[in-house]
KOLZA-861711 format. One record per residue (C-alpha): residue in one letter; x, y, z. Coordinates in nm, 3 decimals, always signed. Example, Ala and Ser with C-alpha at 12.3 -4.5 7.8 and 13.67 -1.06 7.14 Angstrom:
KOLZA-861711
<loti A | X +1.230 | Y -0.450 | Z +0.780>;
<loti S | X +1.367 | Y -0.106 | Z +0.714>;
This chain:
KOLZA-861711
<loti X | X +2.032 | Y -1.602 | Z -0.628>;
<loti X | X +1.660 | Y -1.625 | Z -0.709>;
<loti X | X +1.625 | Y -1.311 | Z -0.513>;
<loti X | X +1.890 | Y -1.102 | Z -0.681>;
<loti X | X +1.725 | Y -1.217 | Z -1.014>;
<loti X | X +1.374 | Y -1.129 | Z -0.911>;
<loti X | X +1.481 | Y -0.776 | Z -0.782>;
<loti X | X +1.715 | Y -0.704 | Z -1.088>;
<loti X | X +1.408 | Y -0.772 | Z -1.334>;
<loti X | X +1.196 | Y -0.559 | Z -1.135>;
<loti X | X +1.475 | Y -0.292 | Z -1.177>;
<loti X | X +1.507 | Y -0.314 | Z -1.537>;
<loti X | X +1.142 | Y -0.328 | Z -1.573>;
<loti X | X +1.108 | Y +0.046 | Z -1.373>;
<loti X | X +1.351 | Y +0.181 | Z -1.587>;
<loti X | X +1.261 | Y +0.080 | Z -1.905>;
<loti X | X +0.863 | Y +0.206 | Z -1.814>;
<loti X | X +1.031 | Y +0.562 | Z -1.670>;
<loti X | X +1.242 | Y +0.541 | Z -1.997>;
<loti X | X +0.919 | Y +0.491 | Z -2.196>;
<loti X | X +0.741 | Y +0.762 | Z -1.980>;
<loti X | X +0.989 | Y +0.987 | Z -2.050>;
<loti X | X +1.036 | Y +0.935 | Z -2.430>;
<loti X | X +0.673 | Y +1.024 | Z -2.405>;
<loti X | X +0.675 | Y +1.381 | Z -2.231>;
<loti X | X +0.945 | Y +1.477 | Z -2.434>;
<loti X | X +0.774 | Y +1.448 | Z -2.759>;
<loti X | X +0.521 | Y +1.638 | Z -2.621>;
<loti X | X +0.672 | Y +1.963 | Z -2.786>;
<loti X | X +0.357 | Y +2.151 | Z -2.832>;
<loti X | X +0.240 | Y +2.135 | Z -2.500>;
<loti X | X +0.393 | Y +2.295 | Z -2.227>;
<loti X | X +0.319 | Y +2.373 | Z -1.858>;
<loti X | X +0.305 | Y +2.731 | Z -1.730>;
<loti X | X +0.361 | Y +2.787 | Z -1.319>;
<loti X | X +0.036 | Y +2.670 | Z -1.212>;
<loti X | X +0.056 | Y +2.364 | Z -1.403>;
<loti X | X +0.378 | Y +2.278 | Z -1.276>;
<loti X | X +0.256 | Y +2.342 | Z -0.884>;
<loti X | X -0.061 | Y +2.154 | Z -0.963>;
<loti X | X +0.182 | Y +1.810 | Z -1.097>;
<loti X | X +0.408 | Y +1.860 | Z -0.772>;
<loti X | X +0.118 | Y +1.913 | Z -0.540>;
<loti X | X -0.059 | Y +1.610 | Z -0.670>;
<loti X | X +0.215 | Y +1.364 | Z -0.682>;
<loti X | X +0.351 | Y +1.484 | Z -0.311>;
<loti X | X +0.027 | Y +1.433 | Z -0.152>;
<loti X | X -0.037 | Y +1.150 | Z -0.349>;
<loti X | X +0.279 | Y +0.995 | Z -0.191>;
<loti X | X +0.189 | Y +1.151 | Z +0.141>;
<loti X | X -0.178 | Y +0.936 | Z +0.139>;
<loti X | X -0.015 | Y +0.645 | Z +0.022>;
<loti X | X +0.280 | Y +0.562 | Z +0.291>;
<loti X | X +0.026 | Y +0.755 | Z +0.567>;
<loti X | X -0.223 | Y +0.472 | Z +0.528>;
<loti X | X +0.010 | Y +0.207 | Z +0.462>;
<loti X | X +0.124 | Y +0.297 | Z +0.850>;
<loti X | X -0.157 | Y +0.304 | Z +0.912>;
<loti X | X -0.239 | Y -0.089 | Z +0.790>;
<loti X | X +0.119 | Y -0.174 | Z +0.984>;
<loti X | X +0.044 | Y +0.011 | Z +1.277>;
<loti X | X -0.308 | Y -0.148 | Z +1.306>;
<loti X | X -0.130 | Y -0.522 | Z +1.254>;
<loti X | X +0.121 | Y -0.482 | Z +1.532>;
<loti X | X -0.105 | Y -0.328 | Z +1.748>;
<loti X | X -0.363 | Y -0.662 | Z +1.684>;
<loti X | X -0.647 | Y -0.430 | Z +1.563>;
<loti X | X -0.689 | Y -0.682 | Z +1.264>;
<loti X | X -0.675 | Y -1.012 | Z +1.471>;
<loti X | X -1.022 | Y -1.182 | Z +1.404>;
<loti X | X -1.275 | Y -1.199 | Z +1.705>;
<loti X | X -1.275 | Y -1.570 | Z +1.708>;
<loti X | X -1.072 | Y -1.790 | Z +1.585>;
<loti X | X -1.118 | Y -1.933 | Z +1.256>;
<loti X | X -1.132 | Y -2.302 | Z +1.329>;
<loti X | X -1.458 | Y -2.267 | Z +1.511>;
<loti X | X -1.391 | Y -2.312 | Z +1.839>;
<loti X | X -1.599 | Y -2.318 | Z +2.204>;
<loti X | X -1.776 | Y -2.029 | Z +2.278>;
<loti X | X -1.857 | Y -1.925 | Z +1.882>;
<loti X | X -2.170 | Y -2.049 | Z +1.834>;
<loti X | X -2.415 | Y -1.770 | Z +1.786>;
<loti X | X -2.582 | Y -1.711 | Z +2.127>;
<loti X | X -2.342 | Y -1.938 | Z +2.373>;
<loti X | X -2.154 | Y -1.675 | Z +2.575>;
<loti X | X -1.767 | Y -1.727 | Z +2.591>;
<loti X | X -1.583 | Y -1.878 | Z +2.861>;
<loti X | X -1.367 | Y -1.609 | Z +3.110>;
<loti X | X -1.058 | Y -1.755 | Z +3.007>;
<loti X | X -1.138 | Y -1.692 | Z +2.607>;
<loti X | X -1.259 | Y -1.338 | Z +2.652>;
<loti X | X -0.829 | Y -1.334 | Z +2.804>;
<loti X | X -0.700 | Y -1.401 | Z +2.475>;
């Protein structure tokens, strides 16, 4: 229940800011956006969306894969003292 509550306010909350957003750019009556200005809006948004969801595979990709695990464990363990190489069955980990 908490969940269906927490995704129905974030709902409402979307539409009422495109609702706002939009109420905005229509009273914009004097301005007005030729070809190019139209391309340069579409171009910018699409490849702003294209950068975004490209590097946030990217951030998944490099989780599963264990590119982000740490190089020692946080806890301090044997072997991570600066100097003291690490045993054979550590560097297996």
């Amino acid at each position: 229940m908490k969940t269906v509550l927490l995704v129905l306010l974030w709902t409402v909350l979307l539409l009422a800011a495109g609702g706002v957003a939009l109420h905005l750019w229509l009273e914009l009556d004097d301005v007005s956006l030729g070809f190019h200005g139209w391309l340069a809006l579409g171009l910018g948004v699409g490849l702003s969306l294209v950068l975004g969801v490209g590097l946030m595979a990217l951030v998944f990709l490099s989780s599963r894969r264990g590119y982000d695990d740490a190089a020692a464990p946080p806890g301090g363990g044997e072997g991570d003292e600066p100097g003291r190489p690490r045993d054979r069955d550590d560097a297996q980990r």
